[in-house]
N, CA, C and O atoms as CSV, one atom per row, in Angstrom:
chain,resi,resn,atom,element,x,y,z
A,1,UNK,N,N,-12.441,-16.860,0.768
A,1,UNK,CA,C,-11.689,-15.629,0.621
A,1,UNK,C,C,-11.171,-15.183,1.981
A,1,UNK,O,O,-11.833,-15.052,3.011
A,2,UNK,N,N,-9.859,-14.969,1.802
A,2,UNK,CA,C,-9.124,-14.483,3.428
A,2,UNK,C,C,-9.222,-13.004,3.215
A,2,UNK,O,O,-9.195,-12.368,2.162
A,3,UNK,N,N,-9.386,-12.456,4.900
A,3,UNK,CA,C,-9.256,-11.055,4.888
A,3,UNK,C,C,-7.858,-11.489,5.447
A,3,UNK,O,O,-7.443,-12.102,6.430
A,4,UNK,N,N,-7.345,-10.888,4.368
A,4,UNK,CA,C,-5.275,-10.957,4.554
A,4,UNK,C,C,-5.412,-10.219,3.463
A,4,UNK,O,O,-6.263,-10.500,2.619
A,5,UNK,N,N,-4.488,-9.054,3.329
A,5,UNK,CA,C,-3.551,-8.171,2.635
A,5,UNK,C,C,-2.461,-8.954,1.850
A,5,UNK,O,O,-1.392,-9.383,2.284
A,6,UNK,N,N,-3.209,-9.083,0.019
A,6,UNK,CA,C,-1.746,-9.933,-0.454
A,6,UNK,C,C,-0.652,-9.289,-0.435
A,6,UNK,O,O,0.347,-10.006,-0.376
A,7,UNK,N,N,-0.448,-7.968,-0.469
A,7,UNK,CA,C,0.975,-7.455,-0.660
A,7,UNK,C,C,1.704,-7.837,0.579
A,7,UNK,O,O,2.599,-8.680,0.521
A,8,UNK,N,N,1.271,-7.092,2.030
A,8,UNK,CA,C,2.421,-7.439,2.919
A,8,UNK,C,C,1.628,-8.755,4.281
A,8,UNK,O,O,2.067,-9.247,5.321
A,9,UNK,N,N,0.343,-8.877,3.531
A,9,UNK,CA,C,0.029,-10.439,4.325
A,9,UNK,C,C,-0.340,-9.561,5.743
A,9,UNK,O,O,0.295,-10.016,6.695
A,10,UNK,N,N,-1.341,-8.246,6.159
A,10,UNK,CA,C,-1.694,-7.977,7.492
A,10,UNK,C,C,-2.910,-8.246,7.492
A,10,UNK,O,O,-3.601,-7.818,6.567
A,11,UNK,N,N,-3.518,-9.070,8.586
A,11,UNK,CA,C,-4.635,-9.683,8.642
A,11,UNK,C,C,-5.135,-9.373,10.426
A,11,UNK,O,O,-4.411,-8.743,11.197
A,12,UNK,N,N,-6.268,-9.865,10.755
A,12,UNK,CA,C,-6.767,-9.753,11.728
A,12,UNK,C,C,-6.101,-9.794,12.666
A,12,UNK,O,O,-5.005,-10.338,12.527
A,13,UNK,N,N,-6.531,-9.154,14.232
A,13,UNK,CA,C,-5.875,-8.927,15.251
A,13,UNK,C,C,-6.653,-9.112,16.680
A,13,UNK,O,O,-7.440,-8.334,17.219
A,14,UNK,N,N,-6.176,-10.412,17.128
A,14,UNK,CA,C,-7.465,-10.302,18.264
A,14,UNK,C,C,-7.180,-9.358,19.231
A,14,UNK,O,O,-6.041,-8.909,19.359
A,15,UNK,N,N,-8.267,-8.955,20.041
A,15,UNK,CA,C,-8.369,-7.820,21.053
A,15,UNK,C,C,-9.624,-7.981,21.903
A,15,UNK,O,O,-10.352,-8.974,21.883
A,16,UNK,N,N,-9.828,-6.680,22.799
A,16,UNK,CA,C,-10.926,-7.048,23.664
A,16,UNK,C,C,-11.487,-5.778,23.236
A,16,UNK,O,O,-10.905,-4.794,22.781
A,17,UNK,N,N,-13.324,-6.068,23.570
A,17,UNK,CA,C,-14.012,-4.878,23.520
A,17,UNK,C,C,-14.345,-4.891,25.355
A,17,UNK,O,O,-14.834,-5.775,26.059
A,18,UNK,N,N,-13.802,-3.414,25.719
A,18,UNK,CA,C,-14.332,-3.391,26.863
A,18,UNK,C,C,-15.485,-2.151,27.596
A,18,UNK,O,O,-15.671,-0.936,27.521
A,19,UNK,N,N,-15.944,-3.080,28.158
A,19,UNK,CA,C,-17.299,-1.625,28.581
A,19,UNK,C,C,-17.251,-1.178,29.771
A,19,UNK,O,O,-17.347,-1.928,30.742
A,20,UNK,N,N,-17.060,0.402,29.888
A,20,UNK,CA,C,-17.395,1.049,31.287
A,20,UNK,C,C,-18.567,1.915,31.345
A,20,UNK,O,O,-19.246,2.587,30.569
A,21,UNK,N,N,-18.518,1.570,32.799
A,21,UNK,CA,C,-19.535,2.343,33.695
A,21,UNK,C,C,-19.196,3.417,34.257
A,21,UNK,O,O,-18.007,3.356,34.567
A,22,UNK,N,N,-19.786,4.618,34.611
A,22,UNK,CA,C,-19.320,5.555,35.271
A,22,UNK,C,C,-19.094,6.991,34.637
A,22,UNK,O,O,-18.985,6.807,33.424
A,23,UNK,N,N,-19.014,7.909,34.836
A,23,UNK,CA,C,-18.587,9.346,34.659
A,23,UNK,C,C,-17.110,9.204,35.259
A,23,UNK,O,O,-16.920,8.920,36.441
A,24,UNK,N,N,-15.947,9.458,34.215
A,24,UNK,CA,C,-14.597,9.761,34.743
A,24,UNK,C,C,-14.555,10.923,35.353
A,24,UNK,O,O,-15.162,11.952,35.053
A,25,UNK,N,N,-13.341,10.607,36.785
A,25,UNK,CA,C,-12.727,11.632,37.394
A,25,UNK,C,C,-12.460,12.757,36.788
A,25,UNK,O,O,-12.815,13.782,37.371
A,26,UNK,N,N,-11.986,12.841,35.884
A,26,UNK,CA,C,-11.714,14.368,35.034
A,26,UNK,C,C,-13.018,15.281,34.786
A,26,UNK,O,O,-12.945,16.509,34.735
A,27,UNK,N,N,-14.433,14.431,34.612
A,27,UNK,CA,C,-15.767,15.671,34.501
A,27,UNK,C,C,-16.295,15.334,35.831
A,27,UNK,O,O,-17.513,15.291,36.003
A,28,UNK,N,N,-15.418,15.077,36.842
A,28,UNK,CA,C,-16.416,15.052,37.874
A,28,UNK,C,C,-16.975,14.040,38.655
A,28,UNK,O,O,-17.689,14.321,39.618
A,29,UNK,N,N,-16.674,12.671,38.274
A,29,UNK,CA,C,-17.537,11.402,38.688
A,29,UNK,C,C,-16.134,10.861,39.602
A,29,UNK,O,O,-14.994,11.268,39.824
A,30,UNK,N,N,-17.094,9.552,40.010
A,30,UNK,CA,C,-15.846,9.106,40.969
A,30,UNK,C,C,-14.938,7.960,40.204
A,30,UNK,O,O,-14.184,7.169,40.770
A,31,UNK,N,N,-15.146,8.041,38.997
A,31,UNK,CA,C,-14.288,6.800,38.316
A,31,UNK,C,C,-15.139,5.809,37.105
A,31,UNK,O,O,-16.362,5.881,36.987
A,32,UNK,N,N,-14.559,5.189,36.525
A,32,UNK,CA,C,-15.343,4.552,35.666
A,32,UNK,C,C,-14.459,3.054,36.322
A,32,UNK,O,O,-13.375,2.832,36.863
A,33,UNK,N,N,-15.713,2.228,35.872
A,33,UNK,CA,C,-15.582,0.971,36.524
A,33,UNK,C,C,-15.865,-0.635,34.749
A,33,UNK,O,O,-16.863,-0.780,34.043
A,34,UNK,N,N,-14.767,-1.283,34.712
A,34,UNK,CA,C,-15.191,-2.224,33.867
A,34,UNK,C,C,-16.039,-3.173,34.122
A,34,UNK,O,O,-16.017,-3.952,35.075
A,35,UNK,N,N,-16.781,-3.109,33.276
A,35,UNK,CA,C,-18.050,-4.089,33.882
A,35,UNK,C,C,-18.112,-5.812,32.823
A,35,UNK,O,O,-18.440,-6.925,33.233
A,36,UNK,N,N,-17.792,-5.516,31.823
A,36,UNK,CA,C,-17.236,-6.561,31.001
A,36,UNK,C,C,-16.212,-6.687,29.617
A,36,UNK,O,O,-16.095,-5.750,28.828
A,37,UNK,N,N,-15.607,-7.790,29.481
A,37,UNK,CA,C,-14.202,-7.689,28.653
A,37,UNK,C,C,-14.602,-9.029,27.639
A,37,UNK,O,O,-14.471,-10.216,27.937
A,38,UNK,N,N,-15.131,-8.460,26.346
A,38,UNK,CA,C,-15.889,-9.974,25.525
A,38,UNK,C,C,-14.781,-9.313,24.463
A,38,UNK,O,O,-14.493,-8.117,24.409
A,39,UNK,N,N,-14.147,-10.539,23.509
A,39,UNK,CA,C,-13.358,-10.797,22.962
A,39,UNK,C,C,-13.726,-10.278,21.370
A,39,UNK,O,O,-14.663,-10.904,20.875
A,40,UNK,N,N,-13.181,-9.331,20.592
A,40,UNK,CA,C,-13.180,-9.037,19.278
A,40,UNK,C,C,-11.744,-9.357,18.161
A,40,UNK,O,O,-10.619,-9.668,18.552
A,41,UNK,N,N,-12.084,-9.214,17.017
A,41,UNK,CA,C,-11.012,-8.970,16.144
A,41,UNK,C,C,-11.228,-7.625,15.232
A,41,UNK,O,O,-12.208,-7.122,14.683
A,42,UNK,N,N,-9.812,-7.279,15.339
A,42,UNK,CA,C,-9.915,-5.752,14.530
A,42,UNK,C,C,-9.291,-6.291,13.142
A,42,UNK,O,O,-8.247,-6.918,12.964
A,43,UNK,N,N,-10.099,-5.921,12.369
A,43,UNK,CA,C,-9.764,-6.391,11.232
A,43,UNK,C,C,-9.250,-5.190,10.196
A,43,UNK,O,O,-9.649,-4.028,10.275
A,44,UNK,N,N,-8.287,-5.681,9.204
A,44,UNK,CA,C,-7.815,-4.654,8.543
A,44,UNK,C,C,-8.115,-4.021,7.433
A,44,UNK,O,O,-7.812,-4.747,6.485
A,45,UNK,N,N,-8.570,-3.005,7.079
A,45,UNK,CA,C,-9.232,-2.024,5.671
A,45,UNK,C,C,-8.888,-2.484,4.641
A,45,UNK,O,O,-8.004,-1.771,4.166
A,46,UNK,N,N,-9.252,-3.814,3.654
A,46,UNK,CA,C,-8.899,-3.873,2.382
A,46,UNK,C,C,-9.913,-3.596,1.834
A,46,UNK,O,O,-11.099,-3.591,2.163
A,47,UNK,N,N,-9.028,-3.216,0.426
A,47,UNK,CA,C,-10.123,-2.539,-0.717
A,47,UNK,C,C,-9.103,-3.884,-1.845
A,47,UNK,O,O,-7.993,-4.415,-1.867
A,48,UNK,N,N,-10.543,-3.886,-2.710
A,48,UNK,CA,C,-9.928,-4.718,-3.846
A,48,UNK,C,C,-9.828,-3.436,-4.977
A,48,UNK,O,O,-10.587,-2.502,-5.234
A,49,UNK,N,N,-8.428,-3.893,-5.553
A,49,UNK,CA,C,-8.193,-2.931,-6.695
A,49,UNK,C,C,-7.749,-3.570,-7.646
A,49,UNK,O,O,-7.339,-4.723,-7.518
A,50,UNK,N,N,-7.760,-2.692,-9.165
A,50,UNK,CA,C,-7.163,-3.432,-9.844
A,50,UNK,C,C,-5.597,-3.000,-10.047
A,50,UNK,O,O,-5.280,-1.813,-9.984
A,51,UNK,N,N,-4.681,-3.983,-10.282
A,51,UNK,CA,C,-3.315,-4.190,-10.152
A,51,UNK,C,C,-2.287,-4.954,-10.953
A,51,UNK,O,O,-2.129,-6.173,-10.885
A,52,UNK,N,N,-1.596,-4.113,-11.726
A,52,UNK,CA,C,-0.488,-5.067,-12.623
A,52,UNK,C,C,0.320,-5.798,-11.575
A,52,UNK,O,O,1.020,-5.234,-10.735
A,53,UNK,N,N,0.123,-7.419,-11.728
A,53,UNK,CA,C,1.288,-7.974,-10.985
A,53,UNK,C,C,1.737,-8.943,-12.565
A,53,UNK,O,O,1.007,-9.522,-13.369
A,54,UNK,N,N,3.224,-8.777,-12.514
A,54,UNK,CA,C,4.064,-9.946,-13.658
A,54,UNK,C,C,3.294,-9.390,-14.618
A,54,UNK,O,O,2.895,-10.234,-15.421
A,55,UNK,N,N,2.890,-8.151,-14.866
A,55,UNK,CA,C,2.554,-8.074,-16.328
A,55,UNK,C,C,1.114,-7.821,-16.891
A,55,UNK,O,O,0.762,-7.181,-17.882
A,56,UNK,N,N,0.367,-8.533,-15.935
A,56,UNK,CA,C,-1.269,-8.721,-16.408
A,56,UNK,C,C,-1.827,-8.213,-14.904
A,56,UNK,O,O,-1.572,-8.413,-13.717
A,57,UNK,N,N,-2.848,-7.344,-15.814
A,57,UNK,CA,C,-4.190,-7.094,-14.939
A,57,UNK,C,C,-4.806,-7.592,-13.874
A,57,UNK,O,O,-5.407,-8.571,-14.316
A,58,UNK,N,N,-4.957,-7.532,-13.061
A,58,UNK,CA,C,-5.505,-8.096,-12.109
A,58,UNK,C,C,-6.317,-7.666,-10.349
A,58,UNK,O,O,-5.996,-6.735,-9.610
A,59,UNK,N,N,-7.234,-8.559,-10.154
A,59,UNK,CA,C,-7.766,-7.633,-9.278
A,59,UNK,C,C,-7.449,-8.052,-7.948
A,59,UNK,O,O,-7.724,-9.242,-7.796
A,60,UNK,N,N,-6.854,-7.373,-6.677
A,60,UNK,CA,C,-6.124,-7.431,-5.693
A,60,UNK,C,C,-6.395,-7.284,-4.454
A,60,UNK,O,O,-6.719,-6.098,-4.397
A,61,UNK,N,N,-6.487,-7.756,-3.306
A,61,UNK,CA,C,-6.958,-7.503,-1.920
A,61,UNK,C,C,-5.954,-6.426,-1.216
A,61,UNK,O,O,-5.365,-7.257,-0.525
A,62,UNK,N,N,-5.677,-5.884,-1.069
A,62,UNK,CA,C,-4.715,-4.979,-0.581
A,62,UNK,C,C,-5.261,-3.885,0.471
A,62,UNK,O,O,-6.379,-3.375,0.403
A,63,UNK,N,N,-4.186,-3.580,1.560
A,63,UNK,CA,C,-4.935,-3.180,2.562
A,63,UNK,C,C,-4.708,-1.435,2.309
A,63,UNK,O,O,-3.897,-1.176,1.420
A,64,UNK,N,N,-5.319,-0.297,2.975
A,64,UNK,CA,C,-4.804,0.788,2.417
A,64,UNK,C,C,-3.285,1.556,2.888
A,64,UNK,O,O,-2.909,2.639,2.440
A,65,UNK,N,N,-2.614,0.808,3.785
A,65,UNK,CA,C,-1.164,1.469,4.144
A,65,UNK,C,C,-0.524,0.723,3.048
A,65,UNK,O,O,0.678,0.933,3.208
A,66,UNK,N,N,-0.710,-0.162,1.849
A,66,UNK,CA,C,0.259,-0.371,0.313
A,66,UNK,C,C,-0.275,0.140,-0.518
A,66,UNK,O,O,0.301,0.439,-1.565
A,67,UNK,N,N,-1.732,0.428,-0.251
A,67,UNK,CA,C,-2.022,1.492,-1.744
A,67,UNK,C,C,-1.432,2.835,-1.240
A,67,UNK,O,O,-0.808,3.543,-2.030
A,68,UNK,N,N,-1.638,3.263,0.247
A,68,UNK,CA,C,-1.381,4.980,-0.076
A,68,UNK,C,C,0.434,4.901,-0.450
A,68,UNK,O,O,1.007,5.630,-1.260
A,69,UNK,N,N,0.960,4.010,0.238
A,69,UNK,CA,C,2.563,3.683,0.291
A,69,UNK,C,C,3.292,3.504,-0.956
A,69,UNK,O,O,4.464,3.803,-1.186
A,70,UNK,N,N,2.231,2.849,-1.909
A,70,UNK,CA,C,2.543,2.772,-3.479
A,70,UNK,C,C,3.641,1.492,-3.603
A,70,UNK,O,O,4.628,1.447,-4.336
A,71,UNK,N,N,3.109,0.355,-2.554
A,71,UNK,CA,C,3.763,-0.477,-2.624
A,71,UNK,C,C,3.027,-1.402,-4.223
A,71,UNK,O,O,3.741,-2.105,-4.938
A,72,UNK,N,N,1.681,-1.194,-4.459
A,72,UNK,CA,C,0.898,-1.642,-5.249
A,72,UNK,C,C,1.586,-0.737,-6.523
A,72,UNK,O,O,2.196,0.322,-6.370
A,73,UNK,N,N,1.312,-1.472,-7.899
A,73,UNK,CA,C,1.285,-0.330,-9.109
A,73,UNK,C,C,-0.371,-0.862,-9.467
A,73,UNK,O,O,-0.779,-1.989,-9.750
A,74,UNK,N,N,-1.033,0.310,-9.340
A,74,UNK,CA,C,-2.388,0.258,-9.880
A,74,UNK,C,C,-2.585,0.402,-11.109
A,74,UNK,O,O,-1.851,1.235,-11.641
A,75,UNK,N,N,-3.567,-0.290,-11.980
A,75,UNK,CA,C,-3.760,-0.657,-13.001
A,75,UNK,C,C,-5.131,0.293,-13.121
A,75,UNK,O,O,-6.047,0.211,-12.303
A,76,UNK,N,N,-5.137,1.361,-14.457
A,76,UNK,CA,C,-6.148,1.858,-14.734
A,76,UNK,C,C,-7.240,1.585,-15.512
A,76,UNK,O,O,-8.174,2.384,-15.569
């Protein structure tokens, strides 16, 4: 099973998680400093719903910017 969005196909996104050290300049400290940069993926909010596609029922991976968008017709 892919985490991919069948309607418009948005799927994972690599990125970095990065960690600082320090109290920022703005409350007072002398700076925040990166101390390490390890590699993540942000992955995207699907919900499975159910969904008329061509006619019949069916249950759907879809991410939530096509359900709130109403790119989906949801099936009750």
């Amino acid at each position: 099973m892919s985490r991919r969005c069948e309607i418009c196909g948005k799927g994972g996104v690599p990125g970095n998680h990065i960690l600082r050290r320090g109290q920022a300049k703005k409350t007072g400290g002398i700076g925040q400093h990166i101390t390490a940069v390890t590699p993540r993926l942000f992955k995207p909010n699907l919900q499975v719903v159910h969904a008329v596609v061509d006619g019949v029922r069916r249950k759907v991976k879809a991410c939530t910017n096509c359900i709130k968008s109403g790119r989906i017709a949801k099936a009750a």
